[in-house]
C-alpha positions as CSV (number, residue, x, y, z in Angstrom):
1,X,-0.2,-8.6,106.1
2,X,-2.1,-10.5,108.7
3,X,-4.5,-13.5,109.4
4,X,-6.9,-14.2,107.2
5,X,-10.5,-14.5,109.0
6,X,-13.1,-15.9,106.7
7,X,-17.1,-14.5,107.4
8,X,-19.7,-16.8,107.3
9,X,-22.2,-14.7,104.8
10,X,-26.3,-14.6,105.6
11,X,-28.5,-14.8,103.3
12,X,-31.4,-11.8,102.4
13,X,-32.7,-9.7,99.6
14,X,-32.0,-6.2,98.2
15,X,-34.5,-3.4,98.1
16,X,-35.4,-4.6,94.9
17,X,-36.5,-8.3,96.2
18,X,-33.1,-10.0,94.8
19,X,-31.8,-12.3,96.9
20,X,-28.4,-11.5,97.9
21,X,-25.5,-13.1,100.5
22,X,-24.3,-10.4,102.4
23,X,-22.2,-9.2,105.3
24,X,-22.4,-6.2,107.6
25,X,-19.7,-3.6,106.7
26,X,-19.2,-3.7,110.8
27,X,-17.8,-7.4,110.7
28,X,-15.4,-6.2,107.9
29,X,-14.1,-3.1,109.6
30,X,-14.5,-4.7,113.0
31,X,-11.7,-7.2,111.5
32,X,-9.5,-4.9,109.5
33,X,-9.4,-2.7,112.6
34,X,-8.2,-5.8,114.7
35,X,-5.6,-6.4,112.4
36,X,-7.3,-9.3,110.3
37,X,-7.8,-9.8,106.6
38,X,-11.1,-10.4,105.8
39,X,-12.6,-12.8,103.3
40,X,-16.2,-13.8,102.9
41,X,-17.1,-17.5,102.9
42,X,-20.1,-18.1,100.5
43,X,-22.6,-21.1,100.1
44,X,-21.9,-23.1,97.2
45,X,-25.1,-24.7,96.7
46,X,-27.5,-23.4,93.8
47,X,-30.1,-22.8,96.1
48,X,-32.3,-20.0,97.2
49,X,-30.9,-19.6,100.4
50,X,-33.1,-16.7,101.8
51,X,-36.4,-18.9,101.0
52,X,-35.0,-22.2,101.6
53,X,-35.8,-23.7,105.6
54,X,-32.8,-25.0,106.6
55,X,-34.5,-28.6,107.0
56,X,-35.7,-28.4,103.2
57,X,-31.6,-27.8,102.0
58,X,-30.3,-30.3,100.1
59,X,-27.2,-31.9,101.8
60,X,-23.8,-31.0,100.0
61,X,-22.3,-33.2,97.1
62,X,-19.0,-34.5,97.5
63,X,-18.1,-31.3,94.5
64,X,-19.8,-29.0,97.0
65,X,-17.6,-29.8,100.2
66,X,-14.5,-29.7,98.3
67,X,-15.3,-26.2,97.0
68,X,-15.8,-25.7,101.1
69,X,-12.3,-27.1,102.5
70,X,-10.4,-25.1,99.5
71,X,-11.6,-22.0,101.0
72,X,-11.2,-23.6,104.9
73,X,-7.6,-24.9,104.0
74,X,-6.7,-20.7,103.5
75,X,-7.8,-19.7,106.9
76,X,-6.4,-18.5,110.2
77,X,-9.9,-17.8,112.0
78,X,-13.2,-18.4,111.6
79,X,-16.3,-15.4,112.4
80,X,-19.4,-16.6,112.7
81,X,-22.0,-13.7,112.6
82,X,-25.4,-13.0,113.6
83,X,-28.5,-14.0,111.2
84,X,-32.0,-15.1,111.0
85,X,-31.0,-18.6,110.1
86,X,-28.7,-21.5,110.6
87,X,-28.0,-23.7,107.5
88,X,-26.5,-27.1,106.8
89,X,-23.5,-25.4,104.8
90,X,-22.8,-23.4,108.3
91,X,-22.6,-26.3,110.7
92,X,-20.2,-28.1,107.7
93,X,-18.2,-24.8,107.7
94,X,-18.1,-25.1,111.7
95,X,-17.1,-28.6,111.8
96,X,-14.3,-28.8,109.9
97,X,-12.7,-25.6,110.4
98,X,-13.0,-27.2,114.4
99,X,-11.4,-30.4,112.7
100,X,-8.2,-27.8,112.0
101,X,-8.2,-26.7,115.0
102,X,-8.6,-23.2,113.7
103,X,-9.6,-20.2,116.1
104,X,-13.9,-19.5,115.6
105,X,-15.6,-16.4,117.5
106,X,-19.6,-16.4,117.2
107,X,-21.4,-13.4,117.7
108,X,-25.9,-13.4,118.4
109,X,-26.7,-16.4,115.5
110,X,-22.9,-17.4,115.6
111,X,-23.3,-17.7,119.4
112,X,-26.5,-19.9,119.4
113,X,-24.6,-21.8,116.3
114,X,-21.5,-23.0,118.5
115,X,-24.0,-23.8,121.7
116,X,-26.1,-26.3,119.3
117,X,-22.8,-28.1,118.3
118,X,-23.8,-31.8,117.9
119,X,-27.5,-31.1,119.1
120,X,-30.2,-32.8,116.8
121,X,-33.5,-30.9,116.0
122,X,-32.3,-27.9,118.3
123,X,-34.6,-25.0,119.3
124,X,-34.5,-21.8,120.0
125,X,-36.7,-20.2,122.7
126,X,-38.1,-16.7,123.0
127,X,-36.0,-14.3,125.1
128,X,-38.3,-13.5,128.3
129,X,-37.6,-9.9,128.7
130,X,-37.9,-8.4,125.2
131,X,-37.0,-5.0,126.6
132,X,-34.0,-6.2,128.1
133,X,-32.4,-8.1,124.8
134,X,-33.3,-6.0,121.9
135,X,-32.3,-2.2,121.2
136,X,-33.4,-1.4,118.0
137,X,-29.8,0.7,118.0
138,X,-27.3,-2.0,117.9
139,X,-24.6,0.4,119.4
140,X,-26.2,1.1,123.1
141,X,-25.9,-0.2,126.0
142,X,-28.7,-2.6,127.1
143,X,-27.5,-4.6,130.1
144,X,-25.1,-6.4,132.2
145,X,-23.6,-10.0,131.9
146,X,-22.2,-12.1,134.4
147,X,-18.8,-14.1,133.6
148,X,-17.7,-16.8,135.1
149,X,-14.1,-16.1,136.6
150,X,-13.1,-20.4,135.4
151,X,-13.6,-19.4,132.0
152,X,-11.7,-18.2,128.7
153,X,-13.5,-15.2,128.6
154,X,-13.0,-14.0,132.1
155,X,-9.0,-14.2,131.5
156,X,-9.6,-12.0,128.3
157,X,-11.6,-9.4,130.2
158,X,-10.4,-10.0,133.6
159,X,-13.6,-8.4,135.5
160,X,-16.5,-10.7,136.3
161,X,-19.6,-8.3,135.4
162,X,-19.5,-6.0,132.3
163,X,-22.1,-4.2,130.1
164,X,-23.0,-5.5,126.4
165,X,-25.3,-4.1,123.7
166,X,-28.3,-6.8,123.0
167,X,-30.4,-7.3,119.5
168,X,-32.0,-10.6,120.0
169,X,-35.3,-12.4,120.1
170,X,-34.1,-15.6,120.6
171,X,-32.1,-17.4,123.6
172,X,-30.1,-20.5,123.9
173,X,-32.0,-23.3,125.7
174,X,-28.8,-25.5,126.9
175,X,-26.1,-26.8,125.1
176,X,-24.2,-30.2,125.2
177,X,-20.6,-29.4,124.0
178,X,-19.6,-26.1,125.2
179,X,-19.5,-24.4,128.6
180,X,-21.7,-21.6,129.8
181,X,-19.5,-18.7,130.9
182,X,-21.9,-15.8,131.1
183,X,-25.2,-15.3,131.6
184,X,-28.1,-12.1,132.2
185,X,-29.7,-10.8,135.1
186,X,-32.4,-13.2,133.8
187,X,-30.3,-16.5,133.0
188,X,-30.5,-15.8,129.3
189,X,-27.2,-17.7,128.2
190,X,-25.0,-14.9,126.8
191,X,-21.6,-16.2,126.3
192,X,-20.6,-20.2,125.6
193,X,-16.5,-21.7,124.8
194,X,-16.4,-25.0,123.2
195,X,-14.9,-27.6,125.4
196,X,-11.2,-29.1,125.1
197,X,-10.6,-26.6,122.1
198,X,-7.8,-23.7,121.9
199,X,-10.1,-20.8,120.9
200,X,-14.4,-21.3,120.0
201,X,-15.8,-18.4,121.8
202,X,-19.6,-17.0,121.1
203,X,-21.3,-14.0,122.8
204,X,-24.3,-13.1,122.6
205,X,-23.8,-9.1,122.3
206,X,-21.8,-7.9,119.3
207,X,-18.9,-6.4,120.3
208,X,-18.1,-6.1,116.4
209,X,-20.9,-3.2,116.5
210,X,-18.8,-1.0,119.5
211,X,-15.0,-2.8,119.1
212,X,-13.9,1.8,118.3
213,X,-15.3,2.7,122.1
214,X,-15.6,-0.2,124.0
215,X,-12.4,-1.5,125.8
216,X,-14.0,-4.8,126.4
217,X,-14.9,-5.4,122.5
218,X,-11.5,-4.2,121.7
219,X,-10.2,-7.3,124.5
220,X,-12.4,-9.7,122.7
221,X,-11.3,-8.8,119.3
222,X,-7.3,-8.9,120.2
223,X,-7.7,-12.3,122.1
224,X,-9.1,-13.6,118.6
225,X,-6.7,-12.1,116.6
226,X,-3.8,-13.5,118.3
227,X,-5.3,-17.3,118.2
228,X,-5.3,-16.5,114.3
229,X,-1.5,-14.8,114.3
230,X,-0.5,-18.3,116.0
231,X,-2.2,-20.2,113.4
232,X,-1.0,-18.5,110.4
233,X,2.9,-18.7,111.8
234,X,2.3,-22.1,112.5
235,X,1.2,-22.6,108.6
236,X,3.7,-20.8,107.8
237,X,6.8,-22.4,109.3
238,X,5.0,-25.7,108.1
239,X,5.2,-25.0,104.8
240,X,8.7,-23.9,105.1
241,X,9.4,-27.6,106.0
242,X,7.7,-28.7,103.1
């Protein structure tokens, strides 16, 4: 049927001020059309996650993380989206599906997520070129990125400058465990790859939003699904051995 790519939900409310856990009907088609079965990934807690600051969150009972690995132990890949807000439950999700060496791509919030891997008290800085970062329409093109050709990304898109969409306020200050492998006319970080790992790719653009006209979203999207077709054949033939 295909791999089985759990979405990491974000929190919000509903026009009617009811806090919900969502995610965008674009990540779900974006990951049918690539061939992937979609599942979403929600917190377990019983806590207001939309009015709860990520420092204030409980940490997860013993109950709560097992709740988390049943749902991890299913999947072939791991997609990160974009958001207002990083929790603890994300970084848990993160860490272990890491631990299983199981493919992760990170798009805007996802991106920023992967960069601050193992980085305490992390912030997040102001882009400094609002105009040049955020398109109020998701879809258009709003500038170019620079890839570096030693990188995992470059050998998925084979061309060292290409065009992204932009909807961010926020920017990436540094990060410890990743490399950089693309960046903006004006050094915003836009694309990081974990180090010594198979597949942990974030981008700051969201090629989920454009992966029906844009070749290089399409690129992206394939490279993923294939790291998540190798994991689900080699879960597979494990269990056959079982």
């Amino acid at each position: 049927m295909g791999p089985i790519i759990g979405i990491l939900t974000r929190s919000g409310v509903n026009e009617n001020g009811t806090p919900i856990e969502y995610c965008m009907e674009s990540t779900r088609r974006a990951i049918i059309k690539a061939g992937g079965v979609p599942i979403m990934l929600t917190p377990p807690q019983d806590i207001d996650y939309f009015t709860t600051k990520s420092s204030e969150a409980p940490n997860l009972t013993g109950m709560e993380q097992e709740m988390i690995l049943y749902q991890i132990e299913k999947l072939d890949g791991l997609f990160i989206p974009g958001g207002d807000k990083i929790t603890k439950y994300d970084y848990y999700v993160l860490h272990f599906c890491l631990k299983r060496n199981i493919p992760i791509f990170g798009v805007c919030l996802g991106m920023q997520m992967i960069a601050n891997y193992k980085i305490d008290n992390f912030k997040l800085l102001d882009v400094p070129n609002k105009e040049l970062h955020y398109k109020e329409d998701y879809a258009a093109p709003a500038h170019n990125v620079t890839i570096d050709k030693n990188s995992l990304l470059y050998k998925i898109l084979g061309s060292e400058e290409i065009m992204v969409n932009s909807h961010h306020l926020r920017c990436v200050d540094y990060t410890k465990e990743c490399n950089v492998v693309a960046k903006s006319s004006d050094g915003v970080i836009e694309a990081v790859e974990l180090k010594d790992y198979d597949f942990c790719l974030g981008v700051q653009w969201h090629p989920e939003i454009t992966i029906s006209d844009d070749v290089n979203s399409k690129k992206i999207f394939e490279c993923f699904m294939e790291k998540a077709k190798e994991r689900e054949k080699l879960l597979f033939n494990n269990k056959r051995l079982e």
